[in-house]
N, C-alpha and C positions, 0 to 999 in steps of 0.2 A: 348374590353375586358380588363379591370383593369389587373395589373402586378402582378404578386405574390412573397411574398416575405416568407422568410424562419422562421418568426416569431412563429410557433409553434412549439415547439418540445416534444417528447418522449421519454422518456429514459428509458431504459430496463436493468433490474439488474435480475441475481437470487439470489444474497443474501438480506439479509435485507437492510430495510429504511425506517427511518433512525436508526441505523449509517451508513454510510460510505463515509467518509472526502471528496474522491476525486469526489463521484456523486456530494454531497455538495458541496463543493468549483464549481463546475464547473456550475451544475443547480442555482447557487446563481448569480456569474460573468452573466450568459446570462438571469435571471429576472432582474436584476439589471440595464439592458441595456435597456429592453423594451420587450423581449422575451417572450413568455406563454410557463410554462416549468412543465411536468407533470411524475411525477417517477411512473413504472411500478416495485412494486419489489414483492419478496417470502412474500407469507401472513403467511406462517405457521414459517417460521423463524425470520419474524419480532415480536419482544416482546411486541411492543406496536404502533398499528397502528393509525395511524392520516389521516386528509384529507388535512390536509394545514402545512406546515413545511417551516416556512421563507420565505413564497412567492411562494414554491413551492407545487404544486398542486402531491395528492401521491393515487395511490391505489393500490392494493395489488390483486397478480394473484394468485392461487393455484396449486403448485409445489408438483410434488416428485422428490426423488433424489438416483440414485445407483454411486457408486463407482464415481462420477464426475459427472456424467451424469443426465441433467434435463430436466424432462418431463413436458410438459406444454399442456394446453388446446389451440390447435388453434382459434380454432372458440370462446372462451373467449376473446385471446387476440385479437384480428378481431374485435370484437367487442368493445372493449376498445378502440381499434385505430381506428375506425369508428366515432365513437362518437367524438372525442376528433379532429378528421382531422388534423394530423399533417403533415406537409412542411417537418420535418425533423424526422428518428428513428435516434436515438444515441442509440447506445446499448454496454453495458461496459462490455466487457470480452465475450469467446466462446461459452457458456453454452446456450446462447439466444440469438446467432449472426443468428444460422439458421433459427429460430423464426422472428428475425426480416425483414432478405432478404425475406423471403415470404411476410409477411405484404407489406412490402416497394414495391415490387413488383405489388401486388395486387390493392394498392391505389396510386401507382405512386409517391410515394414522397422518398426523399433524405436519403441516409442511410449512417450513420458512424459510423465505429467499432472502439472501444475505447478499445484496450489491455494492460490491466493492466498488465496481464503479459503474454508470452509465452505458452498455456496451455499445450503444447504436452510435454515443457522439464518440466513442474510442474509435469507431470504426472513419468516423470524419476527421478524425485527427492521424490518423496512422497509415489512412489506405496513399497509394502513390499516383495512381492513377484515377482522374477527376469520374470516369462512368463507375468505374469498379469502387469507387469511396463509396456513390450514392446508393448501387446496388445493394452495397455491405447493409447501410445505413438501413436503407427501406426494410430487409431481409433482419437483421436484428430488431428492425421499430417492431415488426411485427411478432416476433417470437418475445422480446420486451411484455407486449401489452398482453396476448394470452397468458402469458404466466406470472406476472405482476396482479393479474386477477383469480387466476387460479389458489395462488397461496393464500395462508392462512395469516400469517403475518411478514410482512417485509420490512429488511432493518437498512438502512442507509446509511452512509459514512460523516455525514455532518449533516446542517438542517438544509441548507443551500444545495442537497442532492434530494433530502426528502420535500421539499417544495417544488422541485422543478418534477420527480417523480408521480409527485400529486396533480400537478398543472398536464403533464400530456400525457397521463394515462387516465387519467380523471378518476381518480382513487382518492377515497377519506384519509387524510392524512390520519386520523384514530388506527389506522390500517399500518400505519411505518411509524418503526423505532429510530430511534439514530444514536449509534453507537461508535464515538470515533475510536479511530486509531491512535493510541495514547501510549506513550513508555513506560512501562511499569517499573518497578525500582528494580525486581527480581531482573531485571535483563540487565544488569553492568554489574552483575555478581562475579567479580576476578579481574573485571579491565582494566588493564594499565595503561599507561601514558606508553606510546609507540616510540621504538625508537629507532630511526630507519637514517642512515646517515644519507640519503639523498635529499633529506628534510633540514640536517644542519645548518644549521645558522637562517635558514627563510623563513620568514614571513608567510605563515600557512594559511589556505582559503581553501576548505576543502569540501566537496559534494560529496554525496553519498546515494546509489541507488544506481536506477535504469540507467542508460544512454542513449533510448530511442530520442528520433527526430524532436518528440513533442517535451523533451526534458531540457531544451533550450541552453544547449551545451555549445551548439554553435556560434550562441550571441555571448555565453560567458568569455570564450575563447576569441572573439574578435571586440572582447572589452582590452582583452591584454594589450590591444595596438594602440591603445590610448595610458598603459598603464608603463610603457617602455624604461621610463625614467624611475621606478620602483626596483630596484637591481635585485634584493631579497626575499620580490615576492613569487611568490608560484602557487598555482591551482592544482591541489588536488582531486582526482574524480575515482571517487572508491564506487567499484561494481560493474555491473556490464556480464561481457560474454566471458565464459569459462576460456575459449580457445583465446591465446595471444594475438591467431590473428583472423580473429573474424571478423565479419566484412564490416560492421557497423565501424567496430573499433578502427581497423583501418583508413575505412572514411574519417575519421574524426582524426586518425593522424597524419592523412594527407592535407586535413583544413591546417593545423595546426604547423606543419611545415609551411604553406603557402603563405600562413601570416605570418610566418618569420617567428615564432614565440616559443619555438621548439623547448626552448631554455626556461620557460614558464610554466610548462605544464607537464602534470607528473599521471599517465593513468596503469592504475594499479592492476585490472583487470578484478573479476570475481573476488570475495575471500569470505570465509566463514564469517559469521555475525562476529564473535566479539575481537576478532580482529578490524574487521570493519570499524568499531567500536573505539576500539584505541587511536584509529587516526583522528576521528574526530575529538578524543581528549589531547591529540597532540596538538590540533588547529588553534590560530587565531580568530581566524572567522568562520561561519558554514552559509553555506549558499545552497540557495534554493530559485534555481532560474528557470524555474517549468514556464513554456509560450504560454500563454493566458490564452485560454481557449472555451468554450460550452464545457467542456470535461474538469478543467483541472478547474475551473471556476467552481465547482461542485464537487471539490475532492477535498481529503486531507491526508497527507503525506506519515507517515509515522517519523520520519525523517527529521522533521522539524522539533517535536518535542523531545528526541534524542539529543538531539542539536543543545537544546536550552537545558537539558537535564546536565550536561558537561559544563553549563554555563559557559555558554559560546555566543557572541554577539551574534546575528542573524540578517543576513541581507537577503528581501526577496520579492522575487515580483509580485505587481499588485491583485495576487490572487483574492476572490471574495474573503472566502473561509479565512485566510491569512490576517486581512486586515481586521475583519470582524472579529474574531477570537484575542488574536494577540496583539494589537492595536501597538499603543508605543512601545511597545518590547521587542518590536523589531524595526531593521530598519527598510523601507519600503521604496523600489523605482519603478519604471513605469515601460518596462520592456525592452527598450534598444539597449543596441551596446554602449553606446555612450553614458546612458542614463547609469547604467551598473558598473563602468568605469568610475562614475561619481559619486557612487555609492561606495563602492570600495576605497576608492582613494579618501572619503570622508573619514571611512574608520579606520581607516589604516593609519592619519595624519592623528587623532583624536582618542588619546587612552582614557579618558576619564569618558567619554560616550560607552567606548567600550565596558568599561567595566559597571556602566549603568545600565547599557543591553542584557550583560551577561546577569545582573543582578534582579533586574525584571522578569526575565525569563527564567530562572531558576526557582523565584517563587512561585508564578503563575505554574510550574508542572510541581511543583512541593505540594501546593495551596487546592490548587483546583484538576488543572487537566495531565491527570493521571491516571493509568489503566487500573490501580486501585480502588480507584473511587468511578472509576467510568464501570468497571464490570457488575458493577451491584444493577444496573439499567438491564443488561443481559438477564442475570438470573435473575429480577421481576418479571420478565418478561415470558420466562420459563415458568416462574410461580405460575402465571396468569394462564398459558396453555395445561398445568396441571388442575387450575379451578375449573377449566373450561372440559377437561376429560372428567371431572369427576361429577359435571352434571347430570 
């Protein structure tokens, strides 16, 4: 009987795909090797569905969704995975980890849960109402720990998720990889410096990403009432919701009038990555003002090493991962708005800081923390499941 090796796999998302960088970076690294690599993700929240994305083979399951919670068709996706005989499920985040242990289960092949983040503390940091937080919380703890033990190897986003993964599900860390989210070079292939005449002549400080509550957007914006005397500067916030006026965004530009700073702040809404990409080479500064919470203490942003790959100084809270990893290459406060008022007005006053931030950080993602050199972790990892079929 011929040996089998773990060259097929399946990866399982419930958000869309494409986009999302990190399935990409990672389904790209294991085609690229020799791998058959095929994305299972939400058909009704993908905007525009393809069969073949870079090599990677994609179709699309039919999802609904309450409060966190995604419902899928077994017997669809059974039959997806039937057809396709994958060696290995990867399934990235909880929402489809239970989904996958059955399958993997069923057809005997290799499962790895890829937790982008924490979902039980997403669920204490997001939910609005104090019963319905804890409900979330208990009801993820528990779908968390059966399937954190189900799987065959779980990868975490930096070590500060894979220790605390290990601490309350009481797993051998030997059990979790940790693979961050890192810029590859191949991602600013074509970006240019943006040029948007609402930017002329200011002083740019710009974010990039989410806008939910936990992205601490609202303490960036009530720094600006301390920065008044700054006439050229303004905050940029690239990303958010597709519709101009959807409710988040709205909220954010009712706070935004109330503080009077209307004239400070520029949000772009949605835009394709390497436009995204361009504001941040047009910045002086990028921010990164995520509430320092259980989650983002245990996360790492892609954001940030985007950030330092444009050689951009960097001001940000004092998230774990942040200070541990990139220590004086960036610049670090400690939550309030004042505290990031004084942050900004530091570097704002201070060019040769700047160009010492920006020069720090360009080599630490040259040098070390780059998806080029982060992905060789991934395919060991894959090596290691193929040693392990072929006993």
């Amino acid at each position: 009987m011929p040996k089998k090796t773990s060259r097929r796999v399946l990866m399982l998302t419930h958000g869309p795909f494409p986009p999302d960088i990190r399935i990409e970076k990672e389904a790209i690294a294991l085609v690229q090797t020799g791998y058959e690599v095929t994305v299972v993700a939400n058909s009704k929240m993908t905007q525009k569905h393809v069969e073949d994305y870079r090599g990677i083979k994609v179709t699309y399951l039919k999802m609904r969704s309450f409060r966190g919670i995604y419902i899928a068709g077994i017997s669809d996706l059974l039959k997806i995975a039937r057809h396709f005989n994958p060696d290995v499920i990867h399934v990235h985040d909880i929402p489809m980890a239970p989904y996958a242990t059955i399958v993997a289960r069923i057809l005997n092949c290799k499962e790895i849960l890829d937790l982008h983040e924490i979902w039980s503390y997403l669920q204490l940091s997001s939910a609005v109402n104090r019963i319905l937080r804890y409900l979330a919380f208990a009801a993820f703890f528990i779908v968390e720990v059966v399937c954190v033990h189900s799987a065959h190897i779980i990868i975490g986003v930096v070590e500060e998720a894979s220790e605390e993964i290990s601490r309350i599900y009481r797993i051998d860390k030997h059990k979790i990889s940790v693979i961050m989210n890192l810029a590859s070079f191949n991602d600013f292939d074509g970006v240019q410096t943006l040029r948007d005449s609402a930017l002329e002549g200011r002083f740019v400080v710009t974010y990039v990403g989410g806008i939910e509550r936990l992205r601490g957007l609202e303490t960036a914006f009530r720094a600006l009432e301390y920065l008044n005397d700054l006439d050229d500067l303004i905050f940029v916030i690239v990303g958010g919701e597709r519709r101009r006026d959807g409710p988040r965004r709205t909220e954010l530009e009712r706070l935004v009038r109330s503080l009077r700073v209307r004239d400070k702040v520029y949000l772009t809404g949605w835009l394709p990555f390497k436009t995204a990409m361009s504001y941040i080479a047009r910045s002086d500064i990028c921010l990164l003002p995520h509430d320092r919470t259980r989650l983002t203490d245990r996360g790492l942003p892609h954001k940030v090493t985007q950030y330092m790959y444009f050689g951009k100084p960097v001001i940000s809270n004092s998230l774990k991962p942040i200070v541990r990893l990139f220590g004086e290459a960036v610049v670090v406060y400690e939550g309030s708005s004042i505290d990031l008022a004084n942050a900004v007005r530091k570097v704002y006053f201070d060019r040769e800081l700047r160009a010492v931030l920006a020069q720090k950080g360009k080599e630490l993602i040259l040098t070390k923390y780059n998806w080029d050199s982060e992905k060789q972790k991934l395919l060991t990892l894959y090596e290691r499941l193929s040693s392990d079929l072929n006993k």
